[in-house]
C-alpha angles and dihedrals in degrees: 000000000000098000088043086063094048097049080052094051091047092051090051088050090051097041081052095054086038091064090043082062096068095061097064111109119259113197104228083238097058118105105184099069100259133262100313093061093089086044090046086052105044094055092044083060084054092046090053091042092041084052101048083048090057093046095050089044088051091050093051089068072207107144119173127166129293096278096166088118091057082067075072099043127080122337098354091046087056097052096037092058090042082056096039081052098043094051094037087054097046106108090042100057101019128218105295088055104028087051100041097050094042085057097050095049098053101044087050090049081051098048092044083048094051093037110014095228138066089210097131096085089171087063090043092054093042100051092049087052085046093051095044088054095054098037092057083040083060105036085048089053104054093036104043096028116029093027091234120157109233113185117260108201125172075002100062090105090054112035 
């Protein structure tokens, strides 16, 4: 049941989005339906998973307790609020620093779960220099080359 509940609070988040995305201004000229036709799609594609999911679940008959409060509990609960923070301090920090950060912590958290120390400190330097490397790859990406704002954050002044 719970689950049940989660996939039909997703589909209301994404019917909600949905709807966001036919306000966006359409030029009279324009024949490809605008910028919210990748958004439209993409949560139609949720709609159609978050349905086949439903439908499995229905099938099951197998119906456990409400367990919506255990995504807040242990290891989920960890990386939930990382994300919750990570979204909610994006425009603070931007998205070199936010992302990177966010990276960091939960591939440390991963590598204290599977070995219960952070001892290799080799393998920790190499993977932040890893994930710098990816995160300004992206960030050059979608800035230089696809002409996406990204937010800037604490780097405003510098990027």
């Amino acid at each position: 049941m719970g689950e049940i509940m989660s996939l039909l609070l997703l589909a209301g988040a994404g019917a909600y989005y949905y709807a966001e995305t036919l306000a966006y201004r359409v030029s009279r000229f324009e024949r490809t339906g605008g910028a919210g036709v990748y958004p439209r799609m993409i949560i139609i594609c949720l709609f159609i998973f978050i349905a086949l999911r439903l439908i499995q679940k229905i099938a099951e008959k197998d119906w456990k307790k409400f367990v919506f409060f255990n995504l807040f509990r242990g290891r989920r609960g960890v990386f939930f609020f990382a994300f919750l923070l990570y979204v909610l301090l994006m425009p603070f920090l931007g998205y070199l620093i936010g992302t990177t950060v966010y990276l960091l912590f939960t591939s440390a958290y991963l590598t204290f779960l599977k070995e219960g120390s952070l001892k290799n400190r080799k393998r920790l330097a190499l993977r932040s220099l890893l994930f710098l490397a990816l995160v300004g790859g992206i960030h050059w990406f979608f800035v230089t080359f696809l002409n996406v704002s990204v937010p800037s954050g604490l780097l405003s002044s510098f990027i």
